[in-house]
PyMOL Python script that loads the backbone (N, CA, C, O; Angstrom):
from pymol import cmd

cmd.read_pdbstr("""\
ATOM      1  N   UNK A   1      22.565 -70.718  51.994  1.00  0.00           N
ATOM      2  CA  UNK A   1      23.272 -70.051  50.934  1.00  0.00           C
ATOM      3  C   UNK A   1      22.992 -70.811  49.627  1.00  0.00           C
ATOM      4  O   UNK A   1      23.100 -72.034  49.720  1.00  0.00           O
ATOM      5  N   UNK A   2      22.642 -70.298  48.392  1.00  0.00           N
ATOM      6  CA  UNK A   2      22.466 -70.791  47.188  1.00  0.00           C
ATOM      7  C   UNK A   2      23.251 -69.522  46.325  1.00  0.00           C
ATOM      8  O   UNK A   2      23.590 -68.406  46.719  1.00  0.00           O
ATOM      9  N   UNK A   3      23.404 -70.235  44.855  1.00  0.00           N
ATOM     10  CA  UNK A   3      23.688 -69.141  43.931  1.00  0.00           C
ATOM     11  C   UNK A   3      22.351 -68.966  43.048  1.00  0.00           C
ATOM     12  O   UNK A   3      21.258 -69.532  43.066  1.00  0.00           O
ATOM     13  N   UNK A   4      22.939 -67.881  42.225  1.00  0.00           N
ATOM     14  CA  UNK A   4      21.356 -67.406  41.390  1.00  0.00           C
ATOM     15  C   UNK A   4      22.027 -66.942  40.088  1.00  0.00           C
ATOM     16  O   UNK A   4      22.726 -65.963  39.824  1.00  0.00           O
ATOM     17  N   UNK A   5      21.642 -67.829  39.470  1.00  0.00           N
ATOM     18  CA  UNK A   5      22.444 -67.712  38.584  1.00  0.00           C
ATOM     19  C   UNK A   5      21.512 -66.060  37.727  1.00  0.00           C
ATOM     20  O   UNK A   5      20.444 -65.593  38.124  1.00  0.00           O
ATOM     21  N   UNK A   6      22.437 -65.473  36.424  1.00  0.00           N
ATOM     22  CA  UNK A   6      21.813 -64.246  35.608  1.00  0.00           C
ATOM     23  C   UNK A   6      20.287 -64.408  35.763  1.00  0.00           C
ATOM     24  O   UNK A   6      20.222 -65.604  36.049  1.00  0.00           O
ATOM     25  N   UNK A   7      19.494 -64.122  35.756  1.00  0.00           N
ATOM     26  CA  UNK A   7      17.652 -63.734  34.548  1.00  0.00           C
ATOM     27  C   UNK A   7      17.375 -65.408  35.370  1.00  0.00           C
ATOM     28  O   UNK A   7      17.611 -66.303  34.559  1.00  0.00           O
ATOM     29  N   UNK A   8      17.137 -65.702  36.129  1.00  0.00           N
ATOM     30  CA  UNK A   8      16.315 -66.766  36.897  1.00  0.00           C
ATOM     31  C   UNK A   8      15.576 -66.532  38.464  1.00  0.00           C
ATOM     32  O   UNK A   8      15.235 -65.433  38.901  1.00  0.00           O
ATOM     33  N   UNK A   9      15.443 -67.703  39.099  1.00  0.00           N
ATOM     34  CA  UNK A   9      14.388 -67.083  40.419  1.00  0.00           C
ATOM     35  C   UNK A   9      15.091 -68.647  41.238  1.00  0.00           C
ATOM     36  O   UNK A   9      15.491 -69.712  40.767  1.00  0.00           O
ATOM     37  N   UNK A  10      14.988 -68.157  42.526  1.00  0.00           N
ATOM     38  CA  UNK A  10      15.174 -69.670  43.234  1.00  0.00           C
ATOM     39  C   UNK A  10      13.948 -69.306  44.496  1.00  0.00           C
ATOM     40  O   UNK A  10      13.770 -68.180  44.960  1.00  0.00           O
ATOM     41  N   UNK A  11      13.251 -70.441  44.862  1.00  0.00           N
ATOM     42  CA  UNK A  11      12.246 -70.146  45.616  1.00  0.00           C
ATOM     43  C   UNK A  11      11.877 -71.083  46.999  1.00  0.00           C
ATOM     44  O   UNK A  11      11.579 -72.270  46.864  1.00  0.00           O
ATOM     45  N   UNK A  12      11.909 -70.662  47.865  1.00  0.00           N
ATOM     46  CA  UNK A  12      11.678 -71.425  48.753  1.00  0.00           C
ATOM     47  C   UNK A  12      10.364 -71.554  49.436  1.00  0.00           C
ATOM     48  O   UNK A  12       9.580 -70.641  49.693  1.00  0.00           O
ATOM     49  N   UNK A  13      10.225 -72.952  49.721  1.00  0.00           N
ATOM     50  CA  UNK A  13       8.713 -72.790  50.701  1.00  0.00           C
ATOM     51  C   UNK A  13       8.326 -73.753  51.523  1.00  0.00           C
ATOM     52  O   UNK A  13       8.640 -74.935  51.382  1.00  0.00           O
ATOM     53  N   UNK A  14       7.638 -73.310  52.408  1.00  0.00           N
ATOM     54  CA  UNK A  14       7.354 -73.965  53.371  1.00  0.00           C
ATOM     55  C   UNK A  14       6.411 -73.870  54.417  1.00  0.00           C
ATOM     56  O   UNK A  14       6.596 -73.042  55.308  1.00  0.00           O
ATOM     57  N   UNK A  15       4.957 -74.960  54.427  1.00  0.00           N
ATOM     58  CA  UNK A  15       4.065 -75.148  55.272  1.00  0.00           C
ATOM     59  C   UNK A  15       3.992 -74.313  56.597  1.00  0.00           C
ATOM     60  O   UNK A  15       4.786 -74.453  57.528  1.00  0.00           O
ATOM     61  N   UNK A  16       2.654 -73.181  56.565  1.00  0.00           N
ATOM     62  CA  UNK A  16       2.877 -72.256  57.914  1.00  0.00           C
ATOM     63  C   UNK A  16       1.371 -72.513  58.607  1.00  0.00           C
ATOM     64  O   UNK A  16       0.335 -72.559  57.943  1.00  0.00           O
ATOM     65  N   UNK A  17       1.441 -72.684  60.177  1.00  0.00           N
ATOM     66  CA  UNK A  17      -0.150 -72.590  60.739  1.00  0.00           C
ATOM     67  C   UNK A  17      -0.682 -71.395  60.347  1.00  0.00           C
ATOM     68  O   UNK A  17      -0.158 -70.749  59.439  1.00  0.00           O
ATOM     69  N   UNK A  18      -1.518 -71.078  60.839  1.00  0.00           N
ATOM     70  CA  UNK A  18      -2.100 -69.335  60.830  1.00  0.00           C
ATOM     71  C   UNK A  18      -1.832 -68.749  61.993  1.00  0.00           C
ATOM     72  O   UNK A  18      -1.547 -69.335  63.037  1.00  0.00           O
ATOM     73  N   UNK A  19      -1.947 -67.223  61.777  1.00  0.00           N
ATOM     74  CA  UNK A  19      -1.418 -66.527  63.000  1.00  0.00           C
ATOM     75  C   UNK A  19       0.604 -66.849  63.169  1.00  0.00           C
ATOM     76  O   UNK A  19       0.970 -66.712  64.336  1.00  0.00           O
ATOM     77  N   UNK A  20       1.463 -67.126  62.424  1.00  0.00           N
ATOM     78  CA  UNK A  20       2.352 -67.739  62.503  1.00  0.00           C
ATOM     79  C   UNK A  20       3.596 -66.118  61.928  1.00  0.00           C
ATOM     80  O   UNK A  20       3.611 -65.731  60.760  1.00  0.00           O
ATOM     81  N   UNK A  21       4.175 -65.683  62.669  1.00  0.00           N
ATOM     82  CA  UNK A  21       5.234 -64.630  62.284  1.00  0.00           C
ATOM     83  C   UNK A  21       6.374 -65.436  61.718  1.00  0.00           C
ATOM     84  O   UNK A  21       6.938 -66.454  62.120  1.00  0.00           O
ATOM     85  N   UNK A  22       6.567 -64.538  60.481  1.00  0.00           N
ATOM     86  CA  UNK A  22       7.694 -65.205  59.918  1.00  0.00           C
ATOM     87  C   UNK A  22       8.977 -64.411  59.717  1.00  0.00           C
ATOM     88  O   UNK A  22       8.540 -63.652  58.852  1.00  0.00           O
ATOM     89  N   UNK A  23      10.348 -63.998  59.898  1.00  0.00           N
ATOM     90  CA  UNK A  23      10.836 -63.091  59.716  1.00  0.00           C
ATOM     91  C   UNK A  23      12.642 -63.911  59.259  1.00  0.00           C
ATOM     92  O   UNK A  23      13.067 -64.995  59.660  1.00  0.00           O
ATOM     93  N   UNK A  24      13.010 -63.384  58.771  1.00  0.00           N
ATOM     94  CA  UNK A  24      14.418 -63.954  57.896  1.00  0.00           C
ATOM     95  C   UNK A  24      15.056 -62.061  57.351  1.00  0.00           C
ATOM     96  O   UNK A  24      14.597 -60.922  57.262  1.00  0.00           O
ATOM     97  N   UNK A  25      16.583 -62.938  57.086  1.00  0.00           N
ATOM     98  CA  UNK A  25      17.180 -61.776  56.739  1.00  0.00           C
ATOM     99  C   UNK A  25      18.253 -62.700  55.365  1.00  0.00           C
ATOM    100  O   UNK A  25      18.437 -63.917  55.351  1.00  0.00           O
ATOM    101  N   UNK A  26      18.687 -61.919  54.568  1.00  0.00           N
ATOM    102  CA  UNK A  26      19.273 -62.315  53.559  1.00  0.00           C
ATOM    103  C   UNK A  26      20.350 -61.023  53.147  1.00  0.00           C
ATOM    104  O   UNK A  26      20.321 -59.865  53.565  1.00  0.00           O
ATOM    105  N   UNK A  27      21.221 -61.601  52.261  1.00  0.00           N
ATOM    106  CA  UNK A  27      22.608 -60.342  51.587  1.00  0.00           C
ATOM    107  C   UNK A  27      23.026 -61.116  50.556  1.00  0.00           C
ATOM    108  O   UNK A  27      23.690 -62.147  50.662  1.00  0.00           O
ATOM    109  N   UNK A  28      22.565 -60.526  49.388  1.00  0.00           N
ATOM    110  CA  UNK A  28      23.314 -60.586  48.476  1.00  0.00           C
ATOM    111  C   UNK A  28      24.902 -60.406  48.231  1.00  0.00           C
ATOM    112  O   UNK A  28      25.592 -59.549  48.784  1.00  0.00           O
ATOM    113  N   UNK A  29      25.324 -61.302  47.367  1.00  0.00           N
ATOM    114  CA  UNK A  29      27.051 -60.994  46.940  1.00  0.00           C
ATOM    115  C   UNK A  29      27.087 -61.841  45.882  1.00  0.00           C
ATOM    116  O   UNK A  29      26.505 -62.882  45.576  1.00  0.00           O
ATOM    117  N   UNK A  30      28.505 -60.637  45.053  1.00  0.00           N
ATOM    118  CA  UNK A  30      28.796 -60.890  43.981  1.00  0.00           C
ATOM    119  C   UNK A  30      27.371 -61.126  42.540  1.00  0.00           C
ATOM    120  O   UNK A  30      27.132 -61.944  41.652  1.00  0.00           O
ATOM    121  N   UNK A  31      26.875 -60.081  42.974  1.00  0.00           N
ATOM    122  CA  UNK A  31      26.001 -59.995  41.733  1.00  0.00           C
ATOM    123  C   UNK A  31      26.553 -59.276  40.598  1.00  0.00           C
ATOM    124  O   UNK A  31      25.718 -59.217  39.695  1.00  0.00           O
ATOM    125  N   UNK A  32      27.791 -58.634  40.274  1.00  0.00           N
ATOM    126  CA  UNK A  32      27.405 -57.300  39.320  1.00  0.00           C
ATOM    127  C   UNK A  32      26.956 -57.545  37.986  1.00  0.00           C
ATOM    128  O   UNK A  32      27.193 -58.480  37.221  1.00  0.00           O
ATOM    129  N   UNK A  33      26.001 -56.137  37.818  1.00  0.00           N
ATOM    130  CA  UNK A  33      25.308 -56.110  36.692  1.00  0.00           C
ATOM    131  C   UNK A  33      23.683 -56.874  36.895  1.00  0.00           C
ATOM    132  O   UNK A  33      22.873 -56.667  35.991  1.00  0.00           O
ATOM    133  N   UNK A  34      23.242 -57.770  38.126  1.00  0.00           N
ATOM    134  CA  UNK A  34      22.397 -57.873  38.092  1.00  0.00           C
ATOM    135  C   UNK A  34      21.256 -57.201  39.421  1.00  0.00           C
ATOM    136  O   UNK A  34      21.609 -57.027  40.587  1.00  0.00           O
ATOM    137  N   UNK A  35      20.130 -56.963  38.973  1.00  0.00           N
ATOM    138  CA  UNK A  35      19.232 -56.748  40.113  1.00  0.00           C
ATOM    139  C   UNK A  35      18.569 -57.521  40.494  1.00  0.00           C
ATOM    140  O   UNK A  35      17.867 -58.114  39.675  1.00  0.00           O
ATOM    141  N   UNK A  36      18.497 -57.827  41.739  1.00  0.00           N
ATOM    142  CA  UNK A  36      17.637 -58.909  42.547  1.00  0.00           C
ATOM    143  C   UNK A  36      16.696 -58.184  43.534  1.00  0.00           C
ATOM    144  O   UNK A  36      16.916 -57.237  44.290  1.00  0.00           O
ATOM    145  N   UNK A  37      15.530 -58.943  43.293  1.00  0.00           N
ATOM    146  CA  UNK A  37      14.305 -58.894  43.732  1.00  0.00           C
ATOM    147  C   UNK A  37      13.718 -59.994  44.838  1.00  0.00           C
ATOM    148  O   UNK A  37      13.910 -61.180  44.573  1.00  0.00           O
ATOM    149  N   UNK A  38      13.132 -59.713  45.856  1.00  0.00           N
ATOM    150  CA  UNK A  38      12.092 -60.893  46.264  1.00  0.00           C
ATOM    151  C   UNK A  38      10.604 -60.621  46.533  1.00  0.00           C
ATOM    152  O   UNK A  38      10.131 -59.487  46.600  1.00  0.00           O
ATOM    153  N   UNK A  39       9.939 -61.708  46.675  1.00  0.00           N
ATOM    154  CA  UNK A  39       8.261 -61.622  46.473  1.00  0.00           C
ATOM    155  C   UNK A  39       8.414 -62.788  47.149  1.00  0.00           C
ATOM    156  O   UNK A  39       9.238 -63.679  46.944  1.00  0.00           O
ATOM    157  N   UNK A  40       7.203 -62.691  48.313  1.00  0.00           N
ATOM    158  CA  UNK A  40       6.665 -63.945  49.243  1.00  0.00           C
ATOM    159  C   UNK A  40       4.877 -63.705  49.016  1.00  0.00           C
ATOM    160  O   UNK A  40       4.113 -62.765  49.237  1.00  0.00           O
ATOM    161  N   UNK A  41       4.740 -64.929  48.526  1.00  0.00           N
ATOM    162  CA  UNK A  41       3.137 -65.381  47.884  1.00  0.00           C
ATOM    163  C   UNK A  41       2.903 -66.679  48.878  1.00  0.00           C
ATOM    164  O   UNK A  41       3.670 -67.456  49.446  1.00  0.00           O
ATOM    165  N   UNK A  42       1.511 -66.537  48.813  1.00  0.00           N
ATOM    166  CA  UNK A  42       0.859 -68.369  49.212  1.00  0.00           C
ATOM    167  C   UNK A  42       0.479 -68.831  48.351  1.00  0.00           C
ATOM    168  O   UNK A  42       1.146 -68.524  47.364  1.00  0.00           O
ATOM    169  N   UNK A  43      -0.421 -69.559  48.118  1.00  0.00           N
ATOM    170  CA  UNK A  43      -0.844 -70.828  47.170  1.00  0.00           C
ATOM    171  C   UNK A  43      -1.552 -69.747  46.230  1.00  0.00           C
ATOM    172  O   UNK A  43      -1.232 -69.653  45.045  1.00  0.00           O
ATOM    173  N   UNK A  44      -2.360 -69.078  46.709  1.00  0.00           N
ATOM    174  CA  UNK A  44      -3.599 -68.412  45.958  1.00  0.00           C
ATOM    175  C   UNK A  44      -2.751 -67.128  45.505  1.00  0.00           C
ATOM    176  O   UNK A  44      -3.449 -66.182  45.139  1.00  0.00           O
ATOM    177  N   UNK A  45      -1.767 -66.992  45.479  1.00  0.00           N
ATOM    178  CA  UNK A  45      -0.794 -65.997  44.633  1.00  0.00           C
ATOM    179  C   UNK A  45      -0.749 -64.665  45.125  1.00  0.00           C
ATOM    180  O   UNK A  45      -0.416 -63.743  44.380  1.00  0.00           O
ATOM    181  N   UNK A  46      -1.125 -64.443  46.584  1.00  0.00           N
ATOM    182  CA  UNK A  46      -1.170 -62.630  47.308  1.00  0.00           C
ATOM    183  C   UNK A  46      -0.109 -62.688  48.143  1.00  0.00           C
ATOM    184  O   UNK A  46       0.273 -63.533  48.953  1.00  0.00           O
ATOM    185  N   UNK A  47       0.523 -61.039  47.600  1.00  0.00           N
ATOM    186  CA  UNK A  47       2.237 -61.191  47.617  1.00  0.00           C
ATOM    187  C   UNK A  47       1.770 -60.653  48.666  1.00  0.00           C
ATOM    188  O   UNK A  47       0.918 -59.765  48.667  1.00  0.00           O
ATOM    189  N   UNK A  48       2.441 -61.289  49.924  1.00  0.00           N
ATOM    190  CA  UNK A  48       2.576 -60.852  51.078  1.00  0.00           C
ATOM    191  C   UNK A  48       3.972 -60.084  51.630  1.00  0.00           C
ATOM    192  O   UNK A  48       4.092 -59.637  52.770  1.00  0.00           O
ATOM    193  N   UNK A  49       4.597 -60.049  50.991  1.00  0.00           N
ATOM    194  CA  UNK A  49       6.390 -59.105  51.418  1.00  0.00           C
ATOM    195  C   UNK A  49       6.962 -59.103  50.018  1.00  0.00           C
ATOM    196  O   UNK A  49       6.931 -60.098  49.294  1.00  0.00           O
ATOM    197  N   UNK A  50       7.525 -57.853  49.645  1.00  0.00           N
ATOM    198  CA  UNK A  50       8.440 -57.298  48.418  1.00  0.00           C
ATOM    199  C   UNK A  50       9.150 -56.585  48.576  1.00  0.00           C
ATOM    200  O   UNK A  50       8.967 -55.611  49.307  1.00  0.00           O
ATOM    201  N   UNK A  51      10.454 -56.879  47.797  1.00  0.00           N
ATOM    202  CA  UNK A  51      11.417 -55.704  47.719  1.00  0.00           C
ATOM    203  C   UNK A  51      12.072 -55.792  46.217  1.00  0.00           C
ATOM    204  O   UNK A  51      12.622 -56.791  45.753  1.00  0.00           O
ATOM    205  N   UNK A  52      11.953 -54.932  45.767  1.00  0.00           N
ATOM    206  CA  UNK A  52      12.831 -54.647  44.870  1.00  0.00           C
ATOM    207  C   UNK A  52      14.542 -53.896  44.702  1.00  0.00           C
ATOM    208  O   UNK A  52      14.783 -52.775  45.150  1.00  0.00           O
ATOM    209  N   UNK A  53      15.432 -54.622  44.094  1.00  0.00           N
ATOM    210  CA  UNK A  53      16.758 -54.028  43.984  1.00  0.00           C
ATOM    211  C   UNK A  53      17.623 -54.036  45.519  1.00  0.00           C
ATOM    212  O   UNK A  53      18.063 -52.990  45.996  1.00  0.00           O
ATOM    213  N   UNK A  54      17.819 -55.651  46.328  1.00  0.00           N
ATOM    214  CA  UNK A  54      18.069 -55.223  47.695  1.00  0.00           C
ATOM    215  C   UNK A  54      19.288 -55.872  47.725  1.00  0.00           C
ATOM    216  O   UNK A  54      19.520 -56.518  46.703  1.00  0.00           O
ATOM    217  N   UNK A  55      20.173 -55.901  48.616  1.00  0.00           N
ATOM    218  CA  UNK A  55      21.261 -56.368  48.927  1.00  0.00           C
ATOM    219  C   UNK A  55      21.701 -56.726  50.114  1.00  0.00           C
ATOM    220  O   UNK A  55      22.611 -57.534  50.296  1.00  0.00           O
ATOM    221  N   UNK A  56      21.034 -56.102  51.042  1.00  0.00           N
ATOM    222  CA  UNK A  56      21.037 -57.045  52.356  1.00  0.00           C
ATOM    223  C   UNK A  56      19.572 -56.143  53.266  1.00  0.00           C
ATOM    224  O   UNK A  56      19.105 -55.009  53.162  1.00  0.00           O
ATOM    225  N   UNK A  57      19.327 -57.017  53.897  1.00  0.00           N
ATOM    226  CA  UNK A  57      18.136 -56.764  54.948  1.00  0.00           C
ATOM    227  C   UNK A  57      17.231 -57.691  55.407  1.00  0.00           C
ATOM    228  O   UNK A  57      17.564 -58.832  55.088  1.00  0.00           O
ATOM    229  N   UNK A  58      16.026 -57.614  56.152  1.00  0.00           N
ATOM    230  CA  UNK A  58      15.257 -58.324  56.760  1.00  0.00           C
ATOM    231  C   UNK A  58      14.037 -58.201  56.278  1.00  0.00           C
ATOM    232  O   UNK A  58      13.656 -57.104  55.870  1.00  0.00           O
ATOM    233  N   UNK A  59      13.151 -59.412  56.242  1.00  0.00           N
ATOM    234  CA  UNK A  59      11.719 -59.651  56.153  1.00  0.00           C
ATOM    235  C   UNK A  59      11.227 -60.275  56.899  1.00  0.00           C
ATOM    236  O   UNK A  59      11.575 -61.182  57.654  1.00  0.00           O
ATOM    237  N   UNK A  60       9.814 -59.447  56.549  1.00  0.00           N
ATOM    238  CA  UNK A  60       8.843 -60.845  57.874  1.00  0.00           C
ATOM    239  C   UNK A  60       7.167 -60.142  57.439  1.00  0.00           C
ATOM    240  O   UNK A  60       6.867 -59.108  56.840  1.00  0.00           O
ATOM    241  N   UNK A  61       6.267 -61.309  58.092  1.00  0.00           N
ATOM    242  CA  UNK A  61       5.230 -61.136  57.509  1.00  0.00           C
ATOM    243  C   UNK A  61       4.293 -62.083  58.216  1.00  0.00           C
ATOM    244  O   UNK A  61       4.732 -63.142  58.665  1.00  0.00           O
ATOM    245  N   UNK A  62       3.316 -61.829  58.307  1.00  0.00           N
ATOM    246  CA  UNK A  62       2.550 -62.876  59.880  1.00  0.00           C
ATOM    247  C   UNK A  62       1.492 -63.953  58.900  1.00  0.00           C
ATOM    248  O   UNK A  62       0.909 -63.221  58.100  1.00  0.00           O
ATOM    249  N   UNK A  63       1.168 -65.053  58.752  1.00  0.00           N
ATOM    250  CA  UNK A  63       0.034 -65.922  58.227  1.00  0.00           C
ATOM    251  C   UNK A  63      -0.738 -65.408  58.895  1.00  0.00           C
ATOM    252  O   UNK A  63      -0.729 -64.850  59.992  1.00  0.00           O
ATOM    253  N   UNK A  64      -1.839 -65.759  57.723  1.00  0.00           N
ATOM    254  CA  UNK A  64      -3.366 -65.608  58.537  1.00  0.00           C
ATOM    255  C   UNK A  64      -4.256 -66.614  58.765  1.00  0.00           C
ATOM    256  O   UNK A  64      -5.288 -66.527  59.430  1.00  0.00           O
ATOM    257  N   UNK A  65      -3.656 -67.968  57.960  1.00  0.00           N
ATOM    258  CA  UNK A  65      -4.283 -69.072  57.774  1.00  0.00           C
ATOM    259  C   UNK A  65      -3.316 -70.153  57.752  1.00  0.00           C
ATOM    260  O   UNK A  65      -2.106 -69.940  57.668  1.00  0.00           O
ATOM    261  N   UNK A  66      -3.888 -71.441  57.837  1.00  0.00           N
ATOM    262  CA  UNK A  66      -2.687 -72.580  57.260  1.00  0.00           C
ATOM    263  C   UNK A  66      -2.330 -72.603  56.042  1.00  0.00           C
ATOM    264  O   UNK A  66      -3.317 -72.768  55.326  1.00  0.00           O
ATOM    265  N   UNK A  67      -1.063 -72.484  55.276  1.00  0.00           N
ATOM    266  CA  UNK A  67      -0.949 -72.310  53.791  1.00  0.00           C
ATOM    267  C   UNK A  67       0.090 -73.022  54.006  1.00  0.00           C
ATOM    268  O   UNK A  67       0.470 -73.563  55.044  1.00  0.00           O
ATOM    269  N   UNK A  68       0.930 -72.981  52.057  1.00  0.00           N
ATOM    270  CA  UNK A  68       2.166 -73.274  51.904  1.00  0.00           C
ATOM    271  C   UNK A  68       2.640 -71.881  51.672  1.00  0.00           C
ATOM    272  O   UNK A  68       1.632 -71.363  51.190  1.00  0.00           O
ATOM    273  N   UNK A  69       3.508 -71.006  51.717  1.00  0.00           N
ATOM    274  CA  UNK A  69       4.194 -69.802  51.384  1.00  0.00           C
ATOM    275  C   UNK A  69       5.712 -70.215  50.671  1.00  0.00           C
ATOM    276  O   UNK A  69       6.325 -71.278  50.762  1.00  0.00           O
ATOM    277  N   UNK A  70       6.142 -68.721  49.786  1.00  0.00           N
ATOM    278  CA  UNK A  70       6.934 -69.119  48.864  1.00  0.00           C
ATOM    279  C   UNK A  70       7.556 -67.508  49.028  1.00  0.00           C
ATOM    280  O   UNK A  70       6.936 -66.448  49.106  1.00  0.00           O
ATOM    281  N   UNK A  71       8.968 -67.764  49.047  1.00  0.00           N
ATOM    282  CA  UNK A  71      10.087 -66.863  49.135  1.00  0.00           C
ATOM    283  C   UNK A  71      10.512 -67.137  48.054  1.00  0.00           C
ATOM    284  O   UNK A  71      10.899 -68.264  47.748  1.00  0.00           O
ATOM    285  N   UNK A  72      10.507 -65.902  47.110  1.00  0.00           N
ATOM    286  CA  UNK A  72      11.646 -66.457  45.677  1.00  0.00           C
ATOM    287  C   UNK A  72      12.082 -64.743  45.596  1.00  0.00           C
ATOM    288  O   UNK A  72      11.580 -63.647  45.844  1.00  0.00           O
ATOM    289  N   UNK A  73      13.554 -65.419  44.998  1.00  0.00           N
ATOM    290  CA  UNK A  73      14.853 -64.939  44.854  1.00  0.00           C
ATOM    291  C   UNK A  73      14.795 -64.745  43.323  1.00  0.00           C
ATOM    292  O   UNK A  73      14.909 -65.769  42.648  1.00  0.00           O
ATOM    293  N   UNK A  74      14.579 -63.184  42.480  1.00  0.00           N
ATOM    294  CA  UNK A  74      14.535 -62.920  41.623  1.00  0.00           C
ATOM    295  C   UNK A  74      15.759 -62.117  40.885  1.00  0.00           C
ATOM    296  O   UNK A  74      16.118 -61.058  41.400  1.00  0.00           O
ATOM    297  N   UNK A  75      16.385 -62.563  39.747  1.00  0.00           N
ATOM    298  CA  UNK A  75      17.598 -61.851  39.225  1.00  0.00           C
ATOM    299  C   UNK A  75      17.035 -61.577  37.857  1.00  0.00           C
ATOM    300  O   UNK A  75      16.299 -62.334  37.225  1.00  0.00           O
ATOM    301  N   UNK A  76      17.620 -60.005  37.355  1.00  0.00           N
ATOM    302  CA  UNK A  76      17.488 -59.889  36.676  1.00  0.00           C
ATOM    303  C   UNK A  76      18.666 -58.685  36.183  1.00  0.00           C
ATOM    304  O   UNK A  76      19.118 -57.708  36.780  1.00  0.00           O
ATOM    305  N   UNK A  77      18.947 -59.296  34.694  1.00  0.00           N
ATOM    306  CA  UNK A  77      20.020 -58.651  34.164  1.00  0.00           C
ATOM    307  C   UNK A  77      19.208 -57.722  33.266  1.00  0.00           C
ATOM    308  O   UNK A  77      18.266 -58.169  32.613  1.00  0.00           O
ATOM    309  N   UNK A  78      19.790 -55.584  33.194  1.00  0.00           N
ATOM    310  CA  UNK A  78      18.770 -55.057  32.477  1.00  0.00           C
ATOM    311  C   UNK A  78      19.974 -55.088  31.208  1.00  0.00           C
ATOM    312  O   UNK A  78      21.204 -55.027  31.200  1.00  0.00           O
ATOM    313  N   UNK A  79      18.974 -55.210  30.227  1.00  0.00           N
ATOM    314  CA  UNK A  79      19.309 -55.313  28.812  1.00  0.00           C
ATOM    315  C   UNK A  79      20.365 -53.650  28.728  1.00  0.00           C
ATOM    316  O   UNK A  79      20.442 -52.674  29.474  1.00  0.00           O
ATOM    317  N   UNK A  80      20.876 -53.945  27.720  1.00  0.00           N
ATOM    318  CA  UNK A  80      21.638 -52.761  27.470  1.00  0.00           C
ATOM    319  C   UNK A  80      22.003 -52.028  25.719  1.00  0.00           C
ATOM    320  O   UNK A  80      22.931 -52.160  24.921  1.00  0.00           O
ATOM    321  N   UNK A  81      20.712 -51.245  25.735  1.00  0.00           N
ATOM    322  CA  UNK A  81      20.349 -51.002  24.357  1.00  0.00           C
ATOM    323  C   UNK A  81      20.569 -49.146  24.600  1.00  0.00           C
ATOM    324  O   UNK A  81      20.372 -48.373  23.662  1.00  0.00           O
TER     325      UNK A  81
END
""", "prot")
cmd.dss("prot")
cmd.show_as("cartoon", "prot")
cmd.util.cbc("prot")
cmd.orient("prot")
């Protein structure tokens, strides 16, 4: 559990063999007013899992190689013009 704060990202990561299934579930709370996003990248920056605007559910996504991979937690507050 972490917080996230308004218009920032928190990201996690961590060293995977190849061939390696990865799968996690997450739920947002107490956001209002913001939308949260996630994106899972490796080193060389190819988004391997996305969702936009979620609040609870599951991901997963298999390596193909040895990497580092990166789960980040995207908030964003939309302007109001």
């Amino acid at each position: 559990m972490f917080r996230l704060s308004p218009n920032t990202q928190k990201c996690l990561k961590d060293e995977m063999q190849g061939n390696q299934i990865v799968a996690g579930e997450y739920e947002i709370t107490n956001a209002p007013g913001q939308k949260i996003d996630y994106v899972v990248r490796d080193t060389k920056g190819h988004i391997l899992a996305q969702k936009e605007d979620i609040s609870k559910g599951k991901f997963s996504f298999t390596s193909e190689v040895y990497d580092t991979f990166e789960i980040c937690f995207i908030s964003q507050v939309p302007s109001s013009t």
